[in-house]
N, C-alpha and C positions, 0 to 999 in steps of 0.2 A: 280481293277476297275471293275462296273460290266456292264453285259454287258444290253443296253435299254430295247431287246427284251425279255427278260428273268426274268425282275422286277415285271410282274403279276403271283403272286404264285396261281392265282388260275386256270391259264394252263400248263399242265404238258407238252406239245407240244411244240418241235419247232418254232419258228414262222415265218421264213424265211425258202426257199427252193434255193438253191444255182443255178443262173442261169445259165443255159445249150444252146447254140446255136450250134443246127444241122446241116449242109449245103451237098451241092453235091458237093464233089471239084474241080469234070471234070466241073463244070458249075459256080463256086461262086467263083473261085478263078483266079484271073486275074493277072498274073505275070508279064506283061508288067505294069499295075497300081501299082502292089504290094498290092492287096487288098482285103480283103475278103467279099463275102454282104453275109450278114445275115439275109437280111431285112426276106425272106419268113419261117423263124425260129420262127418268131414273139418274136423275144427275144431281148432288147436291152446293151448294155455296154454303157457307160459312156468313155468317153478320162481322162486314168489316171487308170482303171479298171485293176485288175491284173486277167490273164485268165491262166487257164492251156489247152494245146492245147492236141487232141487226133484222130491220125488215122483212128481209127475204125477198123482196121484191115489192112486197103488199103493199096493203096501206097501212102507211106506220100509226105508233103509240102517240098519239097526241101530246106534246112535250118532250116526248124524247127526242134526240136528235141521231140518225142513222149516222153505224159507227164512232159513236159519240163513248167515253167512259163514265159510267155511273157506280156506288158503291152500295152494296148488297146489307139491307136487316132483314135475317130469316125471322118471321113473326109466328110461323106454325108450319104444320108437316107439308111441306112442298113449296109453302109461301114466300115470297120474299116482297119485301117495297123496295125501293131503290130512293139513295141520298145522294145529293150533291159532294159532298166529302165524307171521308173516313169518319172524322172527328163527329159529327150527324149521324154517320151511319149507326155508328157503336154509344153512342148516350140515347139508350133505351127508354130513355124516360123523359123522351122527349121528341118531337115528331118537325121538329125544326131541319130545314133542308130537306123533308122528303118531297119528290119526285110527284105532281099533282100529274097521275092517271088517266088520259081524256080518249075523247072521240071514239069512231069504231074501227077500232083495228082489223085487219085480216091476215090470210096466209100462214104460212107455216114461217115462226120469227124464230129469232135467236138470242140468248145473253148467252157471253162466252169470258172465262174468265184472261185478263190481260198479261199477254207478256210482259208489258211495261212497268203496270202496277204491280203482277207481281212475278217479277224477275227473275224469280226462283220455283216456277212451276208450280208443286205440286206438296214441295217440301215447308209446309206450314207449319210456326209452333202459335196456339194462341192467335191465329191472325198475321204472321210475322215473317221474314221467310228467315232460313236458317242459312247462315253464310259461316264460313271458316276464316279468321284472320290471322296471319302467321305475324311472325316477331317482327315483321320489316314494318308491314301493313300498321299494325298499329301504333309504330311511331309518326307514323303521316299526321299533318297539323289537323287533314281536311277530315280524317277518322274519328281524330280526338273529340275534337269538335261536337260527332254523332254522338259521343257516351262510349267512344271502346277503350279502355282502360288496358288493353296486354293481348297477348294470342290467346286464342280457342275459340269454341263453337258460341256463336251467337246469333240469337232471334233480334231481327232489325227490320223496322219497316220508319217510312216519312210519310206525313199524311198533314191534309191543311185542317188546320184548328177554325171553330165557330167566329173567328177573328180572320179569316182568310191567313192568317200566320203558316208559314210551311216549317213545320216542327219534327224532327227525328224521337226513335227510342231505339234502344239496344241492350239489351238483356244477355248477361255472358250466363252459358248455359254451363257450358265445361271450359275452365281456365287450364293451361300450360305454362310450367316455367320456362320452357324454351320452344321454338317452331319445330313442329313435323314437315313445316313446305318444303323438305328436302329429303323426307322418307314417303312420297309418295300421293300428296297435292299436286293437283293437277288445277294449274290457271284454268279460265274461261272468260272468255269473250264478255262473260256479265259480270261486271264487278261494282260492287256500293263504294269502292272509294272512287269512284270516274268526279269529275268535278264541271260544273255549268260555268261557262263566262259570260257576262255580259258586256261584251264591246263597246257598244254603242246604244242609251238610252233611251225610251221614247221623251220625247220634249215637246214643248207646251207648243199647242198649235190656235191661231187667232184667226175666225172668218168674217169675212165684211160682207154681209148676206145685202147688201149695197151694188160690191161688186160683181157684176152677173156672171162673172166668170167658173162661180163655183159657189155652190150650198153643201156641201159635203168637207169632213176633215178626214185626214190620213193619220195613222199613229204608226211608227216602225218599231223594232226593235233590231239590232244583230246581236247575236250571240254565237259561242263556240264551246264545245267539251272535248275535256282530253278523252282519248280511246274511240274506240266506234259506234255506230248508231246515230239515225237519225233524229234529232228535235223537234220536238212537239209544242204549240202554243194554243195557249187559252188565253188571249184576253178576257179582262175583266173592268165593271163599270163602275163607279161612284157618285150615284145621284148627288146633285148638289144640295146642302144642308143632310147631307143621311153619312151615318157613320159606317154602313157598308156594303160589302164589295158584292156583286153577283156578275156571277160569269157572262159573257154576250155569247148569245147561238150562234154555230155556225164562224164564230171567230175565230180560229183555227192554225193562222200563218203568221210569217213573222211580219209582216202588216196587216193593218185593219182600217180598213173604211165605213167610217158613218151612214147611216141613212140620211134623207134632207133633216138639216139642221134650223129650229126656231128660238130665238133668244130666250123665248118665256120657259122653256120644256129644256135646254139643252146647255143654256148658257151657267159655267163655272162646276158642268160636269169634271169628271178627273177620268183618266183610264190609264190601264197595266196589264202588264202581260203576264202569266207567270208559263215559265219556260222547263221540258222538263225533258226526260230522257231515261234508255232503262238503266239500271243500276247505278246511278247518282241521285241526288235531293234537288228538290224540285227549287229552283230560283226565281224571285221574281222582282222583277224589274223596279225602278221609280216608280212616281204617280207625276203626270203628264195633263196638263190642269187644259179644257178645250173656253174658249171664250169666244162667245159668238156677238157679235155686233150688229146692229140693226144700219 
């Protein structure tokens, strides 16, 4: 799929600039509202905008995690809270998954919106980014799949649902009965039909907190996607007896190691990674059951 900005071959430029909002934290950040203004940034998000967040050096937002992706609901002029997923961010009528605001932040911070999340800069319909799909493209199983039904201009994005679920949409904006990819499409480097593998699973790991050898479990995953770009991981946790998933801080690679491990707290937890990259759909792994033994 390629990408809108990028169809005139006769600039060799970027055409989008990835928005940056700047703010003071001692002053723009309200932990009682949970809010951040950004208004004097002059910069705006969208509710549903995927942002990476950035201390600046300072002392960071209590909860958040530097360099970390969170999802944007503007709640008034300049305001935004930040959710754990899309599907959170955008059910306004409901404050599930927002981002609990702490501590005293300082310095000059940053939310910037992500090339990952959204792959397609600048070019947003609805939240969505607008990709072109020629006649070849939408015969691919891995397209179908998303909702693309034929060639033309479509709003597509993937987002995890209140179920930790990784769910697509695609909305054909302008339908063609045959491809233009041959009067004047121009490929890109970022394309929604790229696809996630999972090679190799994480699997069940058992500690014998016995053996002094080790109080900690390891979980791996390997994975691979066609095309380029790097992989990104979030692991995630499943208390035992709880129906779900929250992400683990700081879990980030395609392993993950526990903190010490206590039968009462820890034993017949579950963990998963989900694995993601820019313009393909986010994949995630098994569930990897930890059993710890006294």
């Amino acid at each position: 799929m390629a990408l809108w900005g990028k169809t005139d071959a006769l600039v060799s430029i970027p055409k989008y600039v990835a928005r940056k909002a700047l703010f003071d934290a001692a002053t723009a950040v309200d932990t009682t509202a949970e809010t951040i203004n950004i208004l004097s940034s002059g910069t705006g998000f969208a509710t549903g905008d995927a942002v990476t967040y950035n201390n600046g050096g300072g002392t960071g937002i209590t909860n958040l995690t530097n360099n970390s992706t969170y999802t944007v609901r503007v709640v008034g002029a300049g305001l935004v809270e930040l959710y754990d997923t899309y599907d959170h961010a955008v059910d306004t009528a409901n404050t599930t998954g927002r981002i609990n605001l702490a501590g005293s932040p300082t310095g000059t911070q940053s939310l910037q919106r992500t090339g990952a999340a959204n792959a397609f800069g600048d070019h947003i319909y609805n939240g969505r980014q607008i990709v072109f799909v020629d006649s070849n493209e939408a015969t691919v199983a891995a397209n179908k799949a998303k909702g693309i039904t034929g060639a033309g201009w479509y709003a597509f994005i993937t987002y995890t649902d209140a179920q930790s679920v990784t769910r697509t949409k695609a909305e054909c904006l302008v339908a063609f009965a045959s491809s233009a990819a041959d009067a004047g499409d121009a490929e890109d480097s970022v394309t929604v039909d790229r696809a996630i593998t999972i090679d190799t699973q994480p699997t069940n790991v058992t500690v014998d907190l016995s053996d002094s050898t080790t109080d900690t479990a390891t979980f791996s995953v390997v994975a691979s996607a066609t095309g380029t770009g790097d992989l990104t991981y979030q692991w995630q946790k499943q208390e035992s007896g709880s129906g779900a998933w929250a992400n683990v801080s700081g879990a980030t690679a395609a392993s993950y190691t526990t903190g010490v491990l206590t039968v009462v707290a820890d034993n017949t937890d579950k963990y998963r990674v989900v694995v993601s990259t820019a313009g393909a759909a986010d994949v995630t792994s098994d569930a990897a059951t930890l059993t710890v033994q006294a």
